[in-house]
Phi, psi and omega in degrees: 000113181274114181299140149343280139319132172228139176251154173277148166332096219260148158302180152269354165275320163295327189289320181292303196303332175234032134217086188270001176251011210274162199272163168194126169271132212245115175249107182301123156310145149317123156177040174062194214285301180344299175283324178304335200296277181314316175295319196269336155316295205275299190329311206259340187263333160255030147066036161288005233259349202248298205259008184257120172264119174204155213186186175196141166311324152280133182338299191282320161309339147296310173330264202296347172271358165280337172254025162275292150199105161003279177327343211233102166343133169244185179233173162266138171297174180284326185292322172321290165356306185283322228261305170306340143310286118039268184292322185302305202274357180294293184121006170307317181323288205266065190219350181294089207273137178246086182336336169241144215268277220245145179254141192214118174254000000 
């Protein structure tokens, strides 16, 4: 069933402007340093960085947006994810430093 109505797509810069204290998690698509670049500049120009969550399922794109910028709350990558898991059933966790603010399945 196709709706009538069709809406258009909002920026992540409209979603910060008409919600700004609201918390939101940012799952990054592959798409290099550019988008890491750009999301985390509208974090830090509307002073989200306490309230934004964000990551990607790949490693190296969790990687690079915690050393892109610290400061913006992260999630675990899927490889984390796993590894935390893992350990947890080891009995390993808790000796393990843990690179991300939020755990997510």
């Amino acid at each position: 069933m196709k709706s009538e109505r069709q809406h258009p797509l909002c920026t992540l810069e409209q979603l910060y402007q008409q919600h700004p204290r609201v918390p939101m998690q940012i799952d990054l698509k592959p798409g290099g340093e550019e988008l890491i670049r750009k999301v985390s500049d509208l974090t830090r120009k509307y002073n989200r960085e306490d309230i934004t969550i964000w990551g990607a399922f790949s490693h190296s794109t969790t990687t690079r947006c915690r050393e892109y910028n610290s400061n913006i709350l992260s999630f675990c990558s899927m490889p984390e994810c796993g590894l935390y898991g893992l350990l947890l059933l080891v009995g390993l966790l808790p000796w393990i430093p843990i690179k991300a603010d939020f755990y997510q399945v």
